[in-house]
MIDREN-347153 format. One line per 10 residues: number of its first residue (from 0); their letters; for each residue z, x negated, y of C-alpha. Coordinates in Angstrom, 1 decimal. Last residue first. Layout:
<pts>
NUM	a	Z X Y | ... .
</pts>
This chain:
<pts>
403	xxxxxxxxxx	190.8 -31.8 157.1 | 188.4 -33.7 158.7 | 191.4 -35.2 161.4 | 193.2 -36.3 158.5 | 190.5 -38.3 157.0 | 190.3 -39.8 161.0 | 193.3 -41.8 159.9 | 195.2 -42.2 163.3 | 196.8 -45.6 163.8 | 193.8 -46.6 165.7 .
393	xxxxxxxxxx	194.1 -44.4 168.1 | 190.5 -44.0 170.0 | 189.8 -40.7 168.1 | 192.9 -39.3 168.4 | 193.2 -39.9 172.3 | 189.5 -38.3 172.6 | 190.9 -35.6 170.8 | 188.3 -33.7 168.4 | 186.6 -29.8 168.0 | 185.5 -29.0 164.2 .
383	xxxxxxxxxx	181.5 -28.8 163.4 | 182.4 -29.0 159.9 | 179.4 -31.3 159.7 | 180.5 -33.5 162.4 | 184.1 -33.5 160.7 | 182.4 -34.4 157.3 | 180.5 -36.9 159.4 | 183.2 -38.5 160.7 | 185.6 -39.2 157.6 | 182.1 -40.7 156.3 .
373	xxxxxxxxxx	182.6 -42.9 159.4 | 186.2 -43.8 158.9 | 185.6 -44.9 155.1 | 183.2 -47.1 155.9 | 184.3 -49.1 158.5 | 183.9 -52.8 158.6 | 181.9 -52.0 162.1 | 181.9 -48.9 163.0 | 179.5 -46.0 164.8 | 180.5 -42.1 165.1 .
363	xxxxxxxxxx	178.2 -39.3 166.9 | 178.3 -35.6 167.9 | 181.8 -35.1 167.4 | 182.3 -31.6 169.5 | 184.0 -31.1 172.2 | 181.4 -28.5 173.5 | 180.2 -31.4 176.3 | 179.4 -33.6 173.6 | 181.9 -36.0 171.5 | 180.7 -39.8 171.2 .
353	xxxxxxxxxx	182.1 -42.4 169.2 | 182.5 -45.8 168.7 | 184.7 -47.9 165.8 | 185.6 -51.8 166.0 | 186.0 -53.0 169.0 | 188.3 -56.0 169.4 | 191.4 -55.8 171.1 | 193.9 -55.8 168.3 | 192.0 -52.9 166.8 | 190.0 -50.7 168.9 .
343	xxxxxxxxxx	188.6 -47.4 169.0 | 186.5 -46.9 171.8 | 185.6 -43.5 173.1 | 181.6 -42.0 175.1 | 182.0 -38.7 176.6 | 179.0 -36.4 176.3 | 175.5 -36.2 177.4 | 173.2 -38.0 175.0 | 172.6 -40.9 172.5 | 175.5 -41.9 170.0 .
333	xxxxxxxxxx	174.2 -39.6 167.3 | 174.9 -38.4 163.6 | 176.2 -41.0 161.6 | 176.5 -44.9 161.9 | 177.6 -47.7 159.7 | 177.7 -51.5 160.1 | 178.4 -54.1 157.8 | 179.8 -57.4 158.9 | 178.9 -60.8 157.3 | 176.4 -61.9 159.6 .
323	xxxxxxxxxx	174.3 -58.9 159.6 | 174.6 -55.8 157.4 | 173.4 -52.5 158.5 | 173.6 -48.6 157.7 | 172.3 -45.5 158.2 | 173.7 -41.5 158.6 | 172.1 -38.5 159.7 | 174.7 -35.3 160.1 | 174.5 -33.5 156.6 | 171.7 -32.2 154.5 .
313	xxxxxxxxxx	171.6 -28.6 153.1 | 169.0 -28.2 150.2 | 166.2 -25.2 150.2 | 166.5 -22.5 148.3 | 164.0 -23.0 145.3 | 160.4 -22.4 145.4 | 159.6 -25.1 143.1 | 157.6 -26.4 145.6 | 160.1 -26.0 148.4 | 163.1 -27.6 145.9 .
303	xxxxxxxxxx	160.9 -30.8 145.5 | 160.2 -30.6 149.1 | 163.8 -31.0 150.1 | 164.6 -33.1 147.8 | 162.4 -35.6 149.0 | 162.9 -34.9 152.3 | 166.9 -36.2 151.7 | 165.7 -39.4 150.3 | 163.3 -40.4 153.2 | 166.1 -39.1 155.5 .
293	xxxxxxxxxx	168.8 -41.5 153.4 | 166.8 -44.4 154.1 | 166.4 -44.0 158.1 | 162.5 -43.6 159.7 | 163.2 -40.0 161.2 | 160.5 -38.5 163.4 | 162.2 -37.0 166.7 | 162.1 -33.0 166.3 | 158.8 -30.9 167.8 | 159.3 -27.7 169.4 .
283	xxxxxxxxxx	156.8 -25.8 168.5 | 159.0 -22.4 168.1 | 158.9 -22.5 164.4 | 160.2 -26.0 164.4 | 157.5 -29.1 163.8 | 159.0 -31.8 161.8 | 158.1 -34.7 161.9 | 156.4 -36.6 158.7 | 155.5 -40.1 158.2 | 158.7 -42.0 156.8 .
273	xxxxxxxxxx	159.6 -39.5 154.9 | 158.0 -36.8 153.4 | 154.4 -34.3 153.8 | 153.5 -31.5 152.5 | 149.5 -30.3 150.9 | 148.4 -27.0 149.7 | 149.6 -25.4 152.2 | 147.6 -27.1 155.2 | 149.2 -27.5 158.5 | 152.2 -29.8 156.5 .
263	xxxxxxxxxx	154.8 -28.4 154.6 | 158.1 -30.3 154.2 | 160.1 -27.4 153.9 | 161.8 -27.4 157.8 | 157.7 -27.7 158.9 | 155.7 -30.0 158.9 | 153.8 -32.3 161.3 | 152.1 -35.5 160.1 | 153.9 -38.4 162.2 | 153.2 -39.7 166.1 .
253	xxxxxxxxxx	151.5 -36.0 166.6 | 149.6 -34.9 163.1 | 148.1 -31.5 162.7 | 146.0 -32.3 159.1 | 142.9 -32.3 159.5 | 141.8 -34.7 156.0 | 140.7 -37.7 158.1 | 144.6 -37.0 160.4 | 146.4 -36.9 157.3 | 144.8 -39.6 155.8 .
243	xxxxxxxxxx	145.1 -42.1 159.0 | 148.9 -40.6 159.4 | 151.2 -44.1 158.3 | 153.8 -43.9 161.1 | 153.6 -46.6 163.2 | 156.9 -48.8 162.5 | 159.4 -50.9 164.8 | 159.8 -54.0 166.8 | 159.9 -56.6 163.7 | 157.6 -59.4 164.4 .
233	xxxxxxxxxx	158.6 -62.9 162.6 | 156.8 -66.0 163.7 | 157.4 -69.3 161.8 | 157.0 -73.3 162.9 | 158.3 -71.7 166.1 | 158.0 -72.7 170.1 | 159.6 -70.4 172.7 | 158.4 -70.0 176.5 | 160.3 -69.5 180.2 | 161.5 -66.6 180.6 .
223	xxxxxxxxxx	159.7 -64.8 183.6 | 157.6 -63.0 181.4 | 158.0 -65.0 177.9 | 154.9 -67.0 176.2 | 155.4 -66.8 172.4 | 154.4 -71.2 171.2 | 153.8 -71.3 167.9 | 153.3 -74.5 165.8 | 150.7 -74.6 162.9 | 149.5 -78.5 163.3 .
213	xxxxxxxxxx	146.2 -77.3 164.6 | 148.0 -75.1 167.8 | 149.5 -71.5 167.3 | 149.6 -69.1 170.9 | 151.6 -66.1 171.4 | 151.7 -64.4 174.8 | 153.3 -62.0 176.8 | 156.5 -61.8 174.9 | 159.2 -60.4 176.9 | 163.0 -61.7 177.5 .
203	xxxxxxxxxx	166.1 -62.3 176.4 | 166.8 -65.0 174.1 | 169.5 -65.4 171.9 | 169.3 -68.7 169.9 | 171.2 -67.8 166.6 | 174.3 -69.9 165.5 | 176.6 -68.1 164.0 | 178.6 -67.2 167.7 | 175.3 -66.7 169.5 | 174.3 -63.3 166.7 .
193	xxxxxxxxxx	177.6 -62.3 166.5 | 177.5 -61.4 170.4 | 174.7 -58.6 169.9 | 177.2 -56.8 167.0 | 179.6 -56.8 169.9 | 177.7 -56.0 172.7 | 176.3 -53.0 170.5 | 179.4 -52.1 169.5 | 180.7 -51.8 173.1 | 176.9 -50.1 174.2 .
183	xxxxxxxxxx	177.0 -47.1 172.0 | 176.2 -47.6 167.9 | 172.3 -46.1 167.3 | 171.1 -45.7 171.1 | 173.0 -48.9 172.1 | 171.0 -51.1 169.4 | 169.9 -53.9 171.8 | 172.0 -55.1 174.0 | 170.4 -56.9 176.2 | 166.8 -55.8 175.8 .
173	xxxxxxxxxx	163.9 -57.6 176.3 | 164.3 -58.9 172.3 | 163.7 -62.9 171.3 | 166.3 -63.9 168.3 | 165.4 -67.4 167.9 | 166.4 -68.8 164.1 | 167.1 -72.7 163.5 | 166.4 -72.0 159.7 | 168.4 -73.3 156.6 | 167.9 -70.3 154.1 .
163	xxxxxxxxxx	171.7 -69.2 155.1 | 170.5 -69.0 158.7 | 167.8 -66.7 157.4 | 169.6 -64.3 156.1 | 171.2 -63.4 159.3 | 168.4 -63.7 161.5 | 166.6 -61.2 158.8 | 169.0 -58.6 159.3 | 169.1 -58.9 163.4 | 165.3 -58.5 163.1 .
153	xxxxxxxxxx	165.5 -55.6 160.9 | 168.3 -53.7 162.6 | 167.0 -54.3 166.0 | 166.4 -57.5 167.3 | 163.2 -57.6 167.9 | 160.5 -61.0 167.8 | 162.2 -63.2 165.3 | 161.6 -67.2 165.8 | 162.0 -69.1 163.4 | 161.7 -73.0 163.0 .
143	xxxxxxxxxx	162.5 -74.3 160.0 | 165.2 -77.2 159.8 | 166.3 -76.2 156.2 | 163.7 -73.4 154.8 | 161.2 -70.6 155.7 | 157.9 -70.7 154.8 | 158.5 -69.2 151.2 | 160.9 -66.8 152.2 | 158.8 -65.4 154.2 | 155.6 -65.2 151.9 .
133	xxxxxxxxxx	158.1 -63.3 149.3 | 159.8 -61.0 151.8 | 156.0 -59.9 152.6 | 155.1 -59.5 149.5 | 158.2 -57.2 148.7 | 156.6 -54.8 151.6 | 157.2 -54.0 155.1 | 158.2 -57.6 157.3 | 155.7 -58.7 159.5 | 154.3 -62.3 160.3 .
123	xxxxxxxxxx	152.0 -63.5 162.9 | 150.0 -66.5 161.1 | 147.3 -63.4 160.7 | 147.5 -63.6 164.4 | 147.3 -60.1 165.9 | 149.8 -60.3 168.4 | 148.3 -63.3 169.8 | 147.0 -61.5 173.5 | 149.2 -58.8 173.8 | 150.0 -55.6 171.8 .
113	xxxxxxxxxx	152.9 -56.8 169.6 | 152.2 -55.1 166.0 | 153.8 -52.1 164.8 | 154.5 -52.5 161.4 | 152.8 -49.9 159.1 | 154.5 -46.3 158.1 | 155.3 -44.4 155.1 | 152.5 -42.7 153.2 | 155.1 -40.2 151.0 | 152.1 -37.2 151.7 .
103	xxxxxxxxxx	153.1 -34.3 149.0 | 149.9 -33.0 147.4 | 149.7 -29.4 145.9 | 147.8 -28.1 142.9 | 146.5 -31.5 141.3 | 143.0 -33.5 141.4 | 142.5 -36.8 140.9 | 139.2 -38.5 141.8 | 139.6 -42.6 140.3 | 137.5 -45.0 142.6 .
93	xxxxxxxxxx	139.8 -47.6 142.7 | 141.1 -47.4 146.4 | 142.0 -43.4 144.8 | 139.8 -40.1 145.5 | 142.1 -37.4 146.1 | 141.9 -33.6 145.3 | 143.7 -29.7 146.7 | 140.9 -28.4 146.4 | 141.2 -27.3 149.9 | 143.1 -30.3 151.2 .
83	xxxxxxxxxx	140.3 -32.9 150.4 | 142.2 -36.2 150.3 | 140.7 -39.5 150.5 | 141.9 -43.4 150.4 | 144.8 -42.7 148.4 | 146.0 -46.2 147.6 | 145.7 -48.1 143.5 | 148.8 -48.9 141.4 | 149.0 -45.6 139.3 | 152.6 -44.1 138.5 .
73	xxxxxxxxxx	152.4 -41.9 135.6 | 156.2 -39.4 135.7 | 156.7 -38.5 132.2 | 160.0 -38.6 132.1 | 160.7 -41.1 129.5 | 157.9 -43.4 130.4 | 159.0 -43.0 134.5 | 162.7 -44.2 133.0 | 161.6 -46.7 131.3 | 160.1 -48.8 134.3 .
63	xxxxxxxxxx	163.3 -49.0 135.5 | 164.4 -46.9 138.6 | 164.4 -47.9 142.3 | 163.2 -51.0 141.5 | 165.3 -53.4 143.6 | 166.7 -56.0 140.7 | 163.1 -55.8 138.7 | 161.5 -57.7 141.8 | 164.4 -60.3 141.8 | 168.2 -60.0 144.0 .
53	xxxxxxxxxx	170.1 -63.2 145.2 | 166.4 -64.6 146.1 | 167.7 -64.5 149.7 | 165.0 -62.3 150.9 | 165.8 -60.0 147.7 | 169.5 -59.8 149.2 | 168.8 -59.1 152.7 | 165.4 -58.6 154.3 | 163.9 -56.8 151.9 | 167.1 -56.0 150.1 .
43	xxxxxxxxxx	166.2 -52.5 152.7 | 163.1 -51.9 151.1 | 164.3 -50.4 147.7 | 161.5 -50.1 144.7 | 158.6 -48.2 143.5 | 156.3 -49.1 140.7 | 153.0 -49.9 141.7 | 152.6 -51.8 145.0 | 149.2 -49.8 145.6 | 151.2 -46.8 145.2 .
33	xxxxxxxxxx	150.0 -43.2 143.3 | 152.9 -41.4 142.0 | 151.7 -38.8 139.2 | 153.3 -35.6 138.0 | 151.8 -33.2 135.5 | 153.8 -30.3 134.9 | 157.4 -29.8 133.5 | 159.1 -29.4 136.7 | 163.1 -28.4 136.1 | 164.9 -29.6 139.2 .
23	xxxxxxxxxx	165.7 -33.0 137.6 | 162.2 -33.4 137.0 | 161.1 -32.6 140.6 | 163.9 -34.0 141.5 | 162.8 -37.7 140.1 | 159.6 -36.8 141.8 | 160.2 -36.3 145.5 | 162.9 -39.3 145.1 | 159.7 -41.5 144.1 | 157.8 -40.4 146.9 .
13	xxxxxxxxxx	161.0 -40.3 149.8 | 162.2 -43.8 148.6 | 159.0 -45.4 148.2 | 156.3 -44.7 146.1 | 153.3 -43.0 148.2 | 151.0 -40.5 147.7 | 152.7 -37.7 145.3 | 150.3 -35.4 143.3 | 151.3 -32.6 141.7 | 150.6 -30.6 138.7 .
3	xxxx	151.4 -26.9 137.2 | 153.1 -24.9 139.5 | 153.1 -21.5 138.3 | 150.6 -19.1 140.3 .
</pts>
């Protein structure tokens, strides 16, 4: 039976990039995004350039709101609060029932909360949505106190960005480095380091604790560290992936709604993208669950081409990025695992890591300031084409020759 309507829940990256290729790809049927933020925009200015009011609301939508007019794409601003998989059908936080002929899942994740004693303080702030960058910036200002629980890419992110707002800014994380899974440990030093040298308290420690007296100060409790006082509490240790629906509708779910290499979830009528979905392999082996920009965009496509019933796209190594302090940093594929870990340096300083596995094979490129050298790697990762450790490390060596 011809496709003739689907649903998408969720309009972020991987929902609204499931529908623009559904209408790129040819889908002339009835296609409605259902967010409760309405029209979908970027996250990652979040905590950048929309944080530092340098970008507005209309600046980060992923599309203008001609463009769903022209294409016939109606986004409703209400939640999914029901799915019947059978039908397939919805029932909407407004009290709308929609029904189409498949559902595609784009539910995202929530922000994990610190699981101690305070955690849950409404005064506890996260960091998901554009209301969220809007209450933060609001509260934060010259002299503010700040202090950021995580320093992973958010946390480091928002330390930046907040040292131009005027904040004193605490960067409280148990690990030291963080980030060595996504750069190596010499970039991750590095990148760590920038943080002292502008002007961000580094603390290392855990929070056990988080307390906020009448006059609004915070005071986060450290094991064996001593404690931290704020005016402003920023959480940013990760997501939960968003599976409540899945899970009330029967849908297999294991941290993330499981698919399978099309996006299809236990239940054919409905798949899953993004954020929330892990995919499940034929054998059962299940795959780590992906939370980077490009993978919400890249399961998009993919399950716009599986419900068209197209061949399926071909996605390269995985790839994010970062910006902190002035630097932006750029990774592809994977720096965790067996192999043999090389530097590249440039007058002494680190500036590009890499890791090739025990095939001699790139499995993993990092760099700071370096664009072009890590889209050189990935082609090579891709190509699947054995490297020199000494190439690799030699700076004068452009690795756009090496992906020849």
């Amino acid at each position: 039976m011809a496709l003739e309507s689907v649903i998408i829940a969720g309009g972020g990256m991987a929902g609204f990039t499931a529908a623009r290729q559904l209408r790129e790809k040819g889908f002339t049927g009835k296609l409605v995004i259902v967010d409760p933020e309405g029209l979908p925009y970027d996250r990652p200015p979040l905590s950048k350039d929309y944080l530092l009011a340098k970008r507005d609301a209309t600046q980060i939508l992923l599309s203008a709101a001609e463009w769903f007019t022209e294409n016939n794409v109606e986004v409703i601003t209400a939640k999914v609060v029901e799915l019947d998989v059978d039908a397939p059908s919805v029932v909407l936080s407004d009290g709308q029932k929609l029904n189409a002929d498949k559902v595609v899942l784009a539910t995202g994740g929530t922000a994990r909360r610190l699981p101690i004693p305070g955690g849950q303080l409404p005064t506890v702030l996260e960091l998901r949505t554009m209301e969220d960058a809007d209450h933060l910036r609001s509260v934060l200002g010259e002299g503010v106190r700040l202090a950021i629980v995580g320093a992973g890419l958010i946390g480091a992110e928002v330390a930046s960005s907040a040292l131009q707002l005027g904040a004193d800014v605490t960067l409280i994380d148990p690990v030291d480095p963080p980030l060595v899974p996504a750069v190596g440990e010499v970039l991750a030093t590095r990148l760590h380091r920038m943080h002292g040298e502008n002007g961000v308290e580094v603390v290392t420690g855990v929070p056990t604790e988080i307390t906020v007296n009448e006059a609004g100060v915070h005071t986060i409790e450290l094991q064996d560290s001593g404690k931290v006082e704020a005016d402003v509490v920023l959480v940013g240790i990760g997501i939960v992936a968003d599976t409540a629906l899945a899970s009330a509708s029967g849908l297999d779910t294991d941290n993330g709604i499981l698919v399978d290499e099309s996006q299809r979830t236990s239940h054919p009528n409905v798949y899953a993208i993004g954020d929330t979905a892990r995919t499940r392999l034929p054998d059962g082996t299940l795959l780590r669950r992906a939370e980077h920009w490009e993978h919400a965009m890249n399961t998009g496509a993919t399950v716009a081409a599986a419900l068209l019933g197209q061949d399926l796209p071909s996605h390269g190594a995985s790839w994010f990025w970062s910006d902190r302090h002035g630097v932006h940093v750029e990774g592809v594929g994977s720096m965790l695992g067996d192999g043999t870990l090389v530097t590249r340096e440039l007058d002494g300083i680190p500036v590009a890591a890499f890791r090739i596995d025990d095939q001699g094979l790139l499995a993993g490129c990092a760099a700071i300031d370096g664009g072009l050298m890590v889209r050189a790697a990935r082609r090579i990762i891709d190509k699947q084409k054995p490297v020199n450790a000494e190439q690799l490390a030699d700076p004068s060596i452009d690795l756009k020759k090496l992906a020849r």
